[in-house]
C-alpha positions in Angstrom: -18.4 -56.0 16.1 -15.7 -53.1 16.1 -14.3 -54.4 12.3 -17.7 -53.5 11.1 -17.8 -49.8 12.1 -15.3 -49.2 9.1 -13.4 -46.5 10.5 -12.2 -43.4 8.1 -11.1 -46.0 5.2 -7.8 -44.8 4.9 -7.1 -44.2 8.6 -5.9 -47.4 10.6 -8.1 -47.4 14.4 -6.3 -45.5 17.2 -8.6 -45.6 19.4 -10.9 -48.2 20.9 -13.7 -48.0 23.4 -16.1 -49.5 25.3 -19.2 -48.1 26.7 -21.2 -48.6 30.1 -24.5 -48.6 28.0 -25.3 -49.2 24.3 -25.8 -46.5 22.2 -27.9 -46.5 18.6 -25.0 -46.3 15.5 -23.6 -43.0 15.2 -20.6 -41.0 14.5 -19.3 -37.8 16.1 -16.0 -35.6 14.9 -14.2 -35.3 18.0 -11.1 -33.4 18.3 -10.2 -33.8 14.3 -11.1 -37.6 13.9 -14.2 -39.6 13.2 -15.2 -41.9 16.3 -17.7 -44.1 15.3 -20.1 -46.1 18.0 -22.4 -48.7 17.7 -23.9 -50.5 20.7 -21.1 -50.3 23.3 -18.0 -50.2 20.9 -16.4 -47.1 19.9 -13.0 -47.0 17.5 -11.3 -43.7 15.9 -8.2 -43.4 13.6 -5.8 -41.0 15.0 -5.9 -37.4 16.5 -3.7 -34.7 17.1 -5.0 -34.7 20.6 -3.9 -36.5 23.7 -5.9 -40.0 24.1 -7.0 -38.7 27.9 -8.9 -36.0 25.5 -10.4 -38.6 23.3 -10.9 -40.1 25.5 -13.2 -37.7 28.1 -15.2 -36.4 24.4 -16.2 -39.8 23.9 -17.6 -40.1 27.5 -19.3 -36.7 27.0 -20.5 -37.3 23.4 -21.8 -40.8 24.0 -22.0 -41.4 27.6 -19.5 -43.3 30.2 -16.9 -45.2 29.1 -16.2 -48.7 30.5 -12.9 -49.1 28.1 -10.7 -47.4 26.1 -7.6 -48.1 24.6 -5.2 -45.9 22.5 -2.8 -48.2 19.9 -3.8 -51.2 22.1 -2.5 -49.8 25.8 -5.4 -50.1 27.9 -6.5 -46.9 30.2 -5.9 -48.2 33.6 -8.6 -47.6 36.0 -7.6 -43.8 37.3 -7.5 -42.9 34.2 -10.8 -44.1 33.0 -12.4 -42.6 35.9 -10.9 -39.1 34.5 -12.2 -39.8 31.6 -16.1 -40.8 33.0 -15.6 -36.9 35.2 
């Protein structure tokens, strides 16, 4: 579940993603913030970078995104496909 990747203590989550294919637990810093995935959940606390950013590193750093949300506001699906290119 997302509540157990325990995202930079301090740091409420940002960002929230799902992925196209499950992925073994691990944690990249991407653009300044943690983002922790385990299985097809990604979250992140908050970045100085634009979500579409976040958003196309996760995609490159753990493969295609199915999801992603920045404070709750889905990516619609235009913008995810930017993110998966």
């Amino acid at each position: 579940m997302i509540r157990n990747l325990n995202c930079n203590n301090d740091k409420a989550i940002a960002y929230t993603a799902e992925l196209q294919a499950p992925v073994e637990a691990a944690q990249e810093i991407i653009k300044g913030t943690v983002i922790r995935c385990a299985g097809t959940e990604c979250i992140g606390a908050q970045s100085s970078s634009s979500p579409r950013t976040i958003c196309a590193k996760v995609a490159d750093e753990f493969g295609p995104v199915a999801s992603f949300a920045y404070k709750g506001e889905a990516f619609d699906s235009e913008a995810l496909a930017k993110c998966n290119n």
